[in-house]
C-alpha positions as CSV (number, residue, x, y, z in Angstrom):
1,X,22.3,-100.8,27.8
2,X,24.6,-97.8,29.1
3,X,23.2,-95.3,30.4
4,X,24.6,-92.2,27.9
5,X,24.6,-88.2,29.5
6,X,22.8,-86.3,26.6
7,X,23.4,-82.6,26.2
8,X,21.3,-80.5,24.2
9,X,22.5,-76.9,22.9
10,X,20.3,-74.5,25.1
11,X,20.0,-71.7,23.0
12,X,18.4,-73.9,20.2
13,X,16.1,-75.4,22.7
14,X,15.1,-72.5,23.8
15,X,14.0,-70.9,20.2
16,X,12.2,-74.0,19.3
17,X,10.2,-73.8,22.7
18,X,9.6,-69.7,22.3
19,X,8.3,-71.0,18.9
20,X,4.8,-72.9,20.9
21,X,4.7,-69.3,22.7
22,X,4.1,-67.4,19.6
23,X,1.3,-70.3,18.4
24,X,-1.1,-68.5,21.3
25,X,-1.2,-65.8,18.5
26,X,-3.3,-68.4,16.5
27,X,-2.8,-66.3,13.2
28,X,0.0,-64.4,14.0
29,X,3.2,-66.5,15.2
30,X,5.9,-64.4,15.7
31,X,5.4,-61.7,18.3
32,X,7.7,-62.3,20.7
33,X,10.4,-62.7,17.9
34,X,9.9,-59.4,16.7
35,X,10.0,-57.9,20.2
36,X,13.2,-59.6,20.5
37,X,14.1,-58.4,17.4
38,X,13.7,-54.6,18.1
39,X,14.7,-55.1,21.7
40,X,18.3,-56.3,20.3
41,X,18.5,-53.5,18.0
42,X,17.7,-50.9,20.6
43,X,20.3,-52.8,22.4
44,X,22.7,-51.9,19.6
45,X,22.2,-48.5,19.5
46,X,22.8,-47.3,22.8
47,X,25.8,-49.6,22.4
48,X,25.9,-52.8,24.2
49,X,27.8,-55.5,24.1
50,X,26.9,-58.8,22.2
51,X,26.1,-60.6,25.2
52,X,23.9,-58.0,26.2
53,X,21.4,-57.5,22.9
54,X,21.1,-61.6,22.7
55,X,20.1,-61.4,26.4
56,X,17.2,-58.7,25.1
57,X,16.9,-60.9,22.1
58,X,15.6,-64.3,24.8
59,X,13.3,-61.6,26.9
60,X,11.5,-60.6,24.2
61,X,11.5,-64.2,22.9
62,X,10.3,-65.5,26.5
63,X,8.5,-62.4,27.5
64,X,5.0,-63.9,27.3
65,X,6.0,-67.2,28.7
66,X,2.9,-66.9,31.2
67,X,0.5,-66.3,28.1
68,X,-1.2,-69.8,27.3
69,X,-4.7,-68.4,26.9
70,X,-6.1,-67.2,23.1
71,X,-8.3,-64.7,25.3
72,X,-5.4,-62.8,27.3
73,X,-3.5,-62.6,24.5
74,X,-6.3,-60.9,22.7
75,X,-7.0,-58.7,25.1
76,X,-2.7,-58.2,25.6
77,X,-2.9,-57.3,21.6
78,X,-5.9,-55.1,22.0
79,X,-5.7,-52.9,25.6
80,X,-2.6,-50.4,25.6
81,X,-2.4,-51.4,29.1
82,X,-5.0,-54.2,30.0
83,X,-5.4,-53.8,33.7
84,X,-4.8,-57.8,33.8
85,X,-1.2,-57.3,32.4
86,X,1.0,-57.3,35.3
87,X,-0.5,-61.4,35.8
88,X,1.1,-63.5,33.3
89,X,4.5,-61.1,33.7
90,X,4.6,-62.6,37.5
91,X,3.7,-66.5,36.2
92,X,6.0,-66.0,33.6
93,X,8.8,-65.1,36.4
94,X,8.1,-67.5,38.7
95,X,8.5,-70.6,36.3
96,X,11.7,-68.9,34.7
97,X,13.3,-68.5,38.5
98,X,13.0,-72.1,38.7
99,X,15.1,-72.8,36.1
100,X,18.6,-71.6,37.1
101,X,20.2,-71.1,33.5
102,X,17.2,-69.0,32.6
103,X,16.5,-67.5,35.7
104,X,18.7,-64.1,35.1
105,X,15.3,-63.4,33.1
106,X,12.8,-63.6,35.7
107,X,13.0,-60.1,37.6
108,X,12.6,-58.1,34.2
109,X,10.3,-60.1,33.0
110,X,7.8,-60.0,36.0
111,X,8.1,-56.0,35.6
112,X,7.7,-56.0,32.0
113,X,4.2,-54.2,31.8
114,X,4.9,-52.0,34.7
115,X,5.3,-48.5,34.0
116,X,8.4,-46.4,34.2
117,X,7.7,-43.8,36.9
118,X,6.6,-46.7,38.8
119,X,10.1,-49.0,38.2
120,X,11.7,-45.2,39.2
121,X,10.2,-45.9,43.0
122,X,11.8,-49.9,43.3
123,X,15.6,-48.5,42.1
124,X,17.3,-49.5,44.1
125,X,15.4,-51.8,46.6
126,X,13.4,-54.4,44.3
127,X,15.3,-53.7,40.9
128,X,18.7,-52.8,39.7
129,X,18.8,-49.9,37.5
130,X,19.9,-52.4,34.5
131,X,16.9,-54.6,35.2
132,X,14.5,-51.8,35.1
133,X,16.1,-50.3,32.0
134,X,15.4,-54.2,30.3
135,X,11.8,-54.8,31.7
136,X,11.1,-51.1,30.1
137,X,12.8,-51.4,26.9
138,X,10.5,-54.8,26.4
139,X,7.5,-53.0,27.6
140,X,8.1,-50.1,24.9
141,X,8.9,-52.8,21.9
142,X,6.1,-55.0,22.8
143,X,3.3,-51.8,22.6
144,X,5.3,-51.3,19.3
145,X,4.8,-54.5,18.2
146,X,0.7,-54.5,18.8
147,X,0.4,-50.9,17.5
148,X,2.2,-52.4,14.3
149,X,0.4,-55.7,14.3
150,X,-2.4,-55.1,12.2
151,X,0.1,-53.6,9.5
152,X,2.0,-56.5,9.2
153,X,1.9,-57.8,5.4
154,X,0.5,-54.6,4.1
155,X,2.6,-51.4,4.0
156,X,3.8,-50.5,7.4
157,X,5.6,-47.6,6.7
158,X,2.4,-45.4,6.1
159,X,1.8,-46.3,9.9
160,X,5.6,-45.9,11.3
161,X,5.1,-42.1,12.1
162,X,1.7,-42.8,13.7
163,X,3.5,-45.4,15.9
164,X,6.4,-42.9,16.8
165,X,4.0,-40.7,18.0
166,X,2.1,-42.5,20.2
167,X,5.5,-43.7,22.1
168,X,6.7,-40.5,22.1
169,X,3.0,-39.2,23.8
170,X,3.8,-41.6,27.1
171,X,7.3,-40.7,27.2
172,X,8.8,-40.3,30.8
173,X,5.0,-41.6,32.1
174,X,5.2,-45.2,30.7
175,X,8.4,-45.3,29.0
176,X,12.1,-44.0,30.0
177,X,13.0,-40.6,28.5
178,X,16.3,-42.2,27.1
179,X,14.6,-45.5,25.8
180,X,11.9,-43.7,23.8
181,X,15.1,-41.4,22.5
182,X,16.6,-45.1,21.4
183,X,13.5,-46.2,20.0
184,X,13.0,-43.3,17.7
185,X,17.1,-42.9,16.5
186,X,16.9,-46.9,15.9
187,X,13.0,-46.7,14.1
188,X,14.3,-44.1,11.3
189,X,16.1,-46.9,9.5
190,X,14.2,-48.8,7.3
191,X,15.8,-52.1,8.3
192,X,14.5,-51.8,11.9
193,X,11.0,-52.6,10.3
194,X,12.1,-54.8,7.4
195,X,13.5,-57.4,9.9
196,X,10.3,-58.0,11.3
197,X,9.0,-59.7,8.4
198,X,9.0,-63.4,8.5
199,X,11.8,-64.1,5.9
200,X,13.7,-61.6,8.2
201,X,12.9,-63.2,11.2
202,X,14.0,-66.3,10.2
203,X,17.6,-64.9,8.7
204,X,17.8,-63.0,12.1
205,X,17.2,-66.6,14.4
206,X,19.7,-68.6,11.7
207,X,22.2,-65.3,12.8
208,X,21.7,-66.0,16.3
209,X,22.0,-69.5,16.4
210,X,25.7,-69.0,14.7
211,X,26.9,-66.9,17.0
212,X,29.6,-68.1,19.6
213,X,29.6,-71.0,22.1
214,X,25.9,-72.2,23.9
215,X,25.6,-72.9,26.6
216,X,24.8,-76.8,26.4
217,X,21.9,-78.6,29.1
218,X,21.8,-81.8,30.1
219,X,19.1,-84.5,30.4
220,X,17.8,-83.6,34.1
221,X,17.9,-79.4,33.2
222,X,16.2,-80.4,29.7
223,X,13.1,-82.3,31.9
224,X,13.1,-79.1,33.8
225,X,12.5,-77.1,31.3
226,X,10.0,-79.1,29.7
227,X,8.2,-79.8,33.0
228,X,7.4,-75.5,32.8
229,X,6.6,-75.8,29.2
230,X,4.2,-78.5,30.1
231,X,2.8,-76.6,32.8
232,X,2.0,-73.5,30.3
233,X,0.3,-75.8,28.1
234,X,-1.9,-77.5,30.9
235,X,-2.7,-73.8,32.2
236,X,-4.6,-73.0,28.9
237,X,-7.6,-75.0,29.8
238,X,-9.2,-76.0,33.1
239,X,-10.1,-79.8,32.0
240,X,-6.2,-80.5,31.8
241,X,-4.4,-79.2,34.7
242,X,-1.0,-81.5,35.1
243,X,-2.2,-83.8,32.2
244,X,1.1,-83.2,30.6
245,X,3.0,-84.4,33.7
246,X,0.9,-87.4,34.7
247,X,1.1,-88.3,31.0
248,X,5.2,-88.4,31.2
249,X,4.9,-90.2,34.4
250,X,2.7,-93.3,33.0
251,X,4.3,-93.0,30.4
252,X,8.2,-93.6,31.9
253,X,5.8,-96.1,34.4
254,X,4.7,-98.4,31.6
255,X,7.9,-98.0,29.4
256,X,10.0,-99.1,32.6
257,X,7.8,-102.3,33.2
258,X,8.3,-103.5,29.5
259,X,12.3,-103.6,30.1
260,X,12.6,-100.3,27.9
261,X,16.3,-98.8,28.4
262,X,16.8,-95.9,30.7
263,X,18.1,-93.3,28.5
264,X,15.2,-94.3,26.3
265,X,12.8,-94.3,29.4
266,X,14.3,-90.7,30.0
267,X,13.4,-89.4,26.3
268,X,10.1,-90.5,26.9
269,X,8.9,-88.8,29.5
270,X,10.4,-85.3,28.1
271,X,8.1,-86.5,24.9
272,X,5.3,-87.2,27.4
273,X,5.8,-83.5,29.0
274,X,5.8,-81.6,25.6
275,X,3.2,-83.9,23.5
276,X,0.7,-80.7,23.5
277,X,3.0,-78.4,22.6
278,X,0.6,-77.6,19.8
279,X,-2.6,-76.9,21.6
280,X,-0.9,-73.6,22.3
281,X,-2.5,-72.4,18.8
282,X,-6.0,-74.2,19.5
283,X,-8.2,-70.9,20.9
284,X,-9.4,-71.1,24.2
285,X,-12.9,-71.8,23.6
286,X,-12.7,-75.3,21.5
287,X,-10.0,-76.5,24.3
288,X,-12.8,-75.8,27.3
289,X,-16.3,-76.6,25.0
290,X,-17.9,-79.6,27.3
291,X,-20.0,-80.8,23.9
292,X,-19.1,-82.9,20.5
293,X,-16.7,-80.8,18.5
294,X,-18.2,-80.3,14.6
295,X,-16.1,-81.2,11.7
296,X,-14.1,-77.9,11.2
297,X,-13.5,-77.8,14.8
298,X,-12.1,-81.1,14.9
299,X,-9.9,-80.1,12.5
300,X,-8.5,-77.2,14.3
301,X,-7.6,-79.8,16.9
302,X,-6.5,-82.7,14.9
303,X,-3.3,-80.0,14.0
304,X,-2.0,-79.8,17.1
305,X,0.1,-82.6,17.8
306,X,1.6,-81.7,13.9
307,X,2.6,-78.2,15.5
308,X,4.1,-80.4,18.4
309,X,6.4,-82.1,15.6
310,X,6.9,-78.8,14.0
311,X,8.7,-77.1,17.0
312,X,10.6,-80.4,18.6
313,X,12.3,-81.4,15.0
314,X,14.0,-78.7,15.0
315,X,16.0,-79.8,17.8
316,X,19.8,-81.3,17.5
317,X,19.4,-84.6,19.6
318,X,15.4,-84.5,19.5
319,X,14.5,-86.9,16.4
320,X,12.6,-89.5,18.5
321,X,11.3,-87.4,21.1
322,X,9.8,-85.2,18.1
323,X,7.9,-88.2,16.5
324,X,6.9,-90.0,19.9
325,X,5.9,-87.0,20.7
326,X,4.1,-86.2,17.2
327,X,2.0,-89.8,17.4
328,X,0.4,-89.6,20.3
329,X,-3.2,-89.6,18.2
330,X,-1.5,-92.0,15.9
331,X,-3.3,-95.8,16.2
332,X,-2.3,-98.9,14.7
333,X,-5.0,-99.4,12.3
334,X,-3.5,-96.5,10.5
335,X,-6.9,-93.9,10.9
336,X,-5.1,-91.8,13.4
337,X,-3.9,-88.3,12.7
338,X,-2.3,-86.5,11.8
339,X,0.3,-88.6,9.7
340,X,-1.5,-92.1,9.6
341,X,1.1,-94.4,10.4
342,X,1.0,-97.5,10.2
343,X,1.4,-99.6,12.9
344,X,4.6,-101.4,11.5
345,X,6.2,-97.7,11.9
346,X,4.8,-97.1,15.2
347,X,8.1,-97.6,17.9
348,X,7.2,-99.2,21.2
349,X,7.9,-95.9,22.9
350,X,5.0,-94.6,20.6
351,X,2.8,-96.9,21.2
352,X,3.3,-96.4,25.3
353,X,2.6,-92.5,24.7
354,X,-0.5,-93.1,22.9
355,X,-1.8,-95.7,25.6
356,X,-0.3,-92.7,28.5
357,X,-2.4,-90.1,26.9
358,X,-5.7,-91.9,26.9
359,X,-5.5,-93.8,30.4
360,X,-4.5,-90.1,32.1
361,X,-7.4,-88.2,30.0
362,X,-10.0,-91.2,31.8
363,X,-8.6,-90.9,35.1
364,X,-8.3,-87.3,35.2
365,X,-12.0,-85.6,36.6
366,X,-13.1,-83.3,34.1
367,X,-15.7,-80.7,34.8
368,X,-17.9,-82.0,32.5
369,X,-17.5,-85.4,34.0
370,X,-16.4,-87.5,36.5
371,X,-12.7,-89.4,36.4
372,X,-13.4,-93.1,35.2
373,X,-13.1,-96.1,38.0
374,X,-10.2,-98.5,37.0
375,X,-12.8,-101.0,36.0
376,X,-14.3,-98.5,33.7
377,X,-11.0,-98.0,32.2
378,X,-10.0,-101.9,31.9
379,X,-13.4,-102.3,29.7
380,X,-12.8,-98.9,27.6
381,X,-9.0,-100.1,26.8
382,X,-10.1,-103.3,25.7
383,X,-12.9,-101.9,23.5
384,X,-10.3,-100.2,21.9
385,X,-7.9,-103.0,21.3
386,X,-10.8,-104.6,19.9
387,X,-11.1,-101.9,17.5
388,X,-7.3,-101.9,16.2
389,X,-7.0,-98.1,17.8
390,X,-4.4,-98.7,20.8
391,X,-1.5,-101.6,21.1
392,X,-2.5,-104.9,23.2
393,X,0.7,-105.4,24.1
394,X,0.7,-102.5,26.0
395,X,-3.1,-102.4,27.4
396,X,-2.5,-105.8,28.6
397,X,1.1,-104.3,31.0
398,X,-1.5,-101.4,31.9
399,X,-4.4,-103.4,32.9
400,X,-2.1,-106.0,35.2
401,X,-0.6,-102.6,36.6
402,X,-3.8,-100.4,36.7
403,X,-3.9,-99.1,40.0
404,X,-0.5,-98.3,40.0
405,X,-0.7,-96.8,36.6
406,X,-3.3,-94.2,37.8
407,X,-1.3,-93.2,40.4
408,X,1.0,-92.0,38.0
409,X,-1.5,-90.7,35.8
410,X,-2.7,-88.5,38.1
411,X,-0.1,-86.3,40.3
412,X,-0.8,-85.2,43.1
């Protein structure tokens, strides 16, 4: 088979990924839209270009791309200025500087909780004048948005003045002078909090996605970006550092030794790195609890890999890696979740993740308990076969390869 050079429009990658951001929200999935939102229209008003409101439209998408856990963004929603703040802005910077189309968002983003008369001191030495004006604008519009928050759905204007006022009491201390003037010329209008419903938002996203020429990735800059989505993901609980990673990496392993094509191979391991996209909305406490999950728990968590599929379909290019993705808790007796698929639907590639996902989970130490032996791993895999829950075909290529299999299932 030729080996094809995908491209994937960036823009719309991007949106579908700041999409698992906003599931740490849990019940409320759209905050860092609708800090991108007002961002852009502040934007507007003080009369930038184009270019320059869709640039404050992606940093208040991406703004919380160190935010994995349910518990800091709680305490994000709840604290004006949660002493812990100034944390995820510096991991959210450092995995956007490693991704040079994306990387132009790192510096305001690491100062987006910082004060202004503090950003004042690092002009010019550690920030440009333009990139404090952007790390404070999104600081201003996020407090917005978590003042507003619980007003969503209800009638917000009774509460518009009350928020006005409280930005306009930390004016010149937390927020620039001229930005808190912006804020309160742009907030008159009606529209500025109409679009933040979600029929809005959703108009406004369409809007964006229409406008000009993307900038298009291709397939090595696409694993890049989904190796730092797949590293968010791990971060949200201690049992699964790099799962995500050695996942892809067995996965690719195992789909390589049964002759499976290279661009296919390639596809894979993207679907390996964003499989648990969706454990983004699962709160913190019944990713980490060491016992037996009860029936409504386990239901909580039998919807993540559904929010996976959710956020990857929407994706020009991404129709396999959405559904490999998606079936990773699918099994060929048809009882997995959460489609139950039979196994005469299940692709190969599929069937590989599934296999990936379990072998990585047993090798991997947990702090609950050890990680297995291979020989405890052999016998577990085969119990399963026996049980119509995983694909023989591809036990039996793991087995004859095990050691070399949990190598890659565990990175180093």
């Amino acid at each position: 088979m030729t080996h094809h050079e995908f491209n994937f429009d960036l823009r719309q990658v991007v949106f579908a990924l700041s999409d698992a951001l906003d599931l740490v929200g849990v019940d409320d999935v759209a905050h860092g839209k609708r800090v991108g939102i007002m961002s852009a229209n502040c934007a507007g008003v003080m009369g930038w270009s184009i270019e320059q409101q869709m640039e404050m439209f992606d940093l208040g998408m991406l703004h919380d791309i160190g935010v994995s856990s349910t518990q800091t963004h709680q305490h994000l929603l709840q604290e004006f200025d949660w002493p812990r703040s100034r944390e995820h802005a510096e991991l959210g910077s450092r995995l956007l500087s490693e991704f040079p189309p994306l990387a132009h968002l790192a510096t305001p983003i690491r100062y987006h909780h910082t004060r202004w008369e503090q950003l004042l001191q690092m002009i010019p030495g550690q920030l440009t004048m333009q990139q404090a004006i952007q790390a404070n604008l999104i600081f201003l519009t996020d407090r917005v948005d978590t003042f507003a928050a619980p007003h969503y759905g209800q009638y917000l204007f009774d509460h518009v003045e009350g928020i006005r006022q409280r930005v306009l009491s930390v004016s010149g201390s937390y927020f620039a002078p001229e930005l808190v003037d912006v804020f309160i010329a742009a907030s008159r209008a009606e529209a500025f909090w109409l679009m933040l419903e979600p029929r809005s938002i959703q108009s406004y996203l369409q809007d964006q996605l229409g406008h000009g020429a993307h900038p298009r990735v291709g397939m090595p800059q696409l694993r890049a970006l989904a190796y730092i989505f797949s590293r968010i993901v791990d971060a949200k609980s201690e049992f699964t550092a790099t799962h995500s990673l050695g996942v892809a990496r067995l996965a690719r392993f195992l789909a390589e030794k049964m002759g499976v094509g290279q661009d296919q191979c390639d596809k894979l391991e993207v679907a390996g790195l964003l499989h648990d996209l969706g454990k983004l909305r699962v709160p913190d406490d019944l990713l980490n609890k060491p016992g037996k999950l009860d029936t409504h728990e386990r239901q909580i968590m039998n919807t993540h890999s559904f929010e996976t599929y959710q956020i990857l379909r929407k994706i020009d290019g991404f129709g396999e890696i959405a559904l490999w993705a998606a079936y990773h808790h699918e099994e060929p007796d048809g009882t997995g979740y959460p489609f139950h698929v039979p196994e005469k639907k299940l692709s190969l590639e599929a069937r590989i993740l599934r296999v990936a996902d379990i072998v990585q989970a047993m090798a991997q130490t947990r702090p609950y308990r050890p990680g297995m032996t291979g020989e405890q791993i052999k016998v577990f895999l085969l119990e399963l076969v026996g049980k119509g829950k995983l694909d023989s075909q591809v036990v039996d290529v793991t087995i004859a390869n095990l050691s070399e299999c949990i190598q890659a299932a565990l990175p180093v």
